[in-house]
C-alpha positions in Angstrom: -12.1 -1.6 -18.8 -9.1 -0.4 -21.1 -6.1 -2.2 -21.7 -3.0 0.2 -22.7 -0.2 -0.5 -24.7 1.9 -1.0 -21.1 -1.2 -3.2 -20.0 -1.0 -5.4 -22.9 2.7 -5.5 -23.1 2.8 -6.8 -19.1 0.5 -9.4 -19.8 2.8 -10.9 -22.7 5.6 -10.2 -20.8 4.4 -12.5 -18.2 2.2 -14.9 -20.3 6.3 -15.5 -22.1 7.9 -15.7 -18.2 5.1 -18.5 -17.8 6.0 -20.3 -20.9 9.7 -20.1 -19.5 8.6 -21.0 -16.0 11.7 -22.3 -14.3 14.6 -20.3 -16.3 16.4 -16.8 -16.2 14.5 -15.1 -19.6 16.5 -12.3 -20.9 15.2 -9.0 -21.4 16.3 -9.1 -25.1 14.7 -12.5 -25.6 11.5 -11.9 -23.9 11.1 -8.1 -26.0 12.2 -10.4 -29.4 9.4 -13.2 -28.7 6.9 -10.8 -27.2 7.5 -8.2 -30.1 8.0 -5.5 -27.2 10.5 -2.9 -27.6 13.1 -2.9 -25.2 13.0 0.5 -23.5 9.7 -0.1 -22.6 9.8 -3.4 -21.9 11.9 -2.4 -19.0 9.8 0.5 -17.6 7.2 -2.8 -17.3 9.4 -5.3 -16.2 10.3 -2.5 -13.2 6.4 -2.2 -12.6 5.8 -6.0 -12.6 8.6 -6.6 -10.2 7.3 -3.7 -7.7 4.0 -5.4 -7.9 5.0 -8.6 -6.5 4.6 -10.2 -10.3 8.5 -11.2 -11.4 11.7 -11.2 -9.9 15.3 -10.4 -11.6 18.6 -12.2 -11.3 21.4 -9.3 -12.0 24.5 -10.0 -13.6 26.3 -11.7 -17.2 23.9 -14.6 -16.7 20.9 -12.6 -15.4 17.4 -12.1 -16.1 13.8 -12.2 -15.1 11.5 -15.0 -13.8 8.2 -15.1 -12.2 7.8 -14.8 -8.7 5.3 -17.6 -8.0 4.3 -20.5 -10.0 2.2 -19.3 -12.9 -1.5 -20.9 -11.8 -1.7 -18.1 -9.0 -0.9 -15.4 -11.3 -4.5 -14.2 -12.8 -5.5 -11.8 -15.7 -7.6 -9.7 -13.1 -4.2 -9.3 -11.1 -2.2 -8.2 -13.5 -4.6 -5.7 -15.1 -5.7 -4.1 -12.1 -1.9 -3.6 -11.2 -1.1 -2.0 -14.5 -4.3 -0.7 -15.7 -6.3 0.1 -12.6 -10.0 -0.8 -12.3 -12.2 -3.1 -14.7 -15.2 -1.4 -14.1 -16.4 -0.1 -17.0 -17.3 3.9 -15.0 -16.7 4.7 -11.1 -20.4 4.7 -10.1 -20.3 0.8 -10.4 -18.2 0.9 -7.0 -20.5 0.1 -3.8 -18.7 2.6 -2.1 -19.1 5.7 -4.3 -21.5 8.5 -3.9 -19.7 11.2 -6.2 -23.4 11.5 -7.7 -27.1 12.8 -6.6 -28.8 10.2 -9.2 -26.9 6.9 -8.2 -30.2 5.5 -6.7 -32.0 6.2 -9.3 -30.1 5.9 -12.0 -30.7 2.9 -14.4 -27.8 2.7 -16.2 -25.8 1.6 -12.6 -27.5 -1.7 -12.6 -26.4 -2.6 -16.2 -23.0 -1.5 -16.0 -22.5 -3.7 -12.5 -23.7 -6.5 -15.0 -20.7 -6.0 -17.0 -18.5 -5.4 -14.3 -19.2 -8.3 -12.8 -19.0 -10.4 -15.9 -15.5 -9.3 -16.8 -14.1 -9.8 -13.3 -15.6 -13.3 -13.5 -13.7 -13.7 -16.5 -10.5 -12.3 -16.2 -10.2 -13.4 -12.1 -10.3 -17.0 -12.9 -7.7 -17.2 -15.9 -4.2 -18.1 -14.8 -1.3 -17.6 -17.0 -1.3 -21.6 -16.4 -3.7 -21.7 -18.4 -2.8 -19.5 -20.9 0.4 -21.3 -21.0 -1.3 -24.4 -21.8 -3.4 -22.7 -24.8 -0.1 -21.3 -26.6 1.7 -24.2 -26.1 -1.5 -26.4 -27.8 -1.1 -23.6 -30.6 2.3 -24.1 -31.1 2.1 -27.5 -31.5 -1.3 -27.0 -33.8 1.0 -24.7 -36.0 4.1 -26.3 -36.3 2.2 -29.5 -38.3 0.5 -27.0 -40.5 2.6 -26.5 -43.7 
């Protein structure tokens, strides 16, 4: 699994739309907080709406929200939308027989191990949870001084 720049920047976009749950986020808000630039920040805003991810409200007092409630958006989800795959190589696939050694081949077994371990990871983190984390950190930080 690789995570691009337009992976990583969809997940704070939404991780910030979940931290905002219930309010119109501006574009230029969300790219200041998220430390996205703007330009692209719409190209993945565009994407995430496509994908069923975040809706927009047009107009002077527009912007974006989430289209469902943030504990049945999940990592996995939002990867696999941007990104593509987790697995790690195509041969991990059940389905794929692109080569003569796949039965024998002993590297197929470990990397289904790691497949398996990410998508266990990243399919059962909402951006409920994550939500929950940053805000704990926020409030960890702001009585540091």
């Amino acid at each position: 699994m690789r995570i691009t720049y337009k992976g990583d920047y969809a997940l704070k976009a939404i991780l910030d739309l979940a931290l905002h749950y219930g309010n119109l986020v501006t574009i230029n808000d969300l790219a200041k907080r998220a430390d996205i630039p703007i330009k692209f920040l719409e190209q993945v805003l565009l994407d995430l709406k496509r994908g069923g991810f975040v809706e927009s409200k047009r107009g002077k007092i527009g912007g974006y929200f989430l289209a469902k409630h943030p504990s049945q958006i999940k990592i996995g989800q939002v990867i696999r939308f941007i990104d593509g795959p987790i697995e790690p190589i195509v041969c991990v696939d059940h389905k794929y027989s692109g080569c003569k050694d796949i039965y024998k081949c002993v590297f197929r077994k470990v990397w289904q191990e790691v497949s398996k371990a990410t998508s266990s990871i990243v399919d059962n983190i909402t951006f409920a949870d994550l939500a929950g984390q940053a805000l704990n950190r926020e409030d960890v930080f702001a009585y540091c001084i």
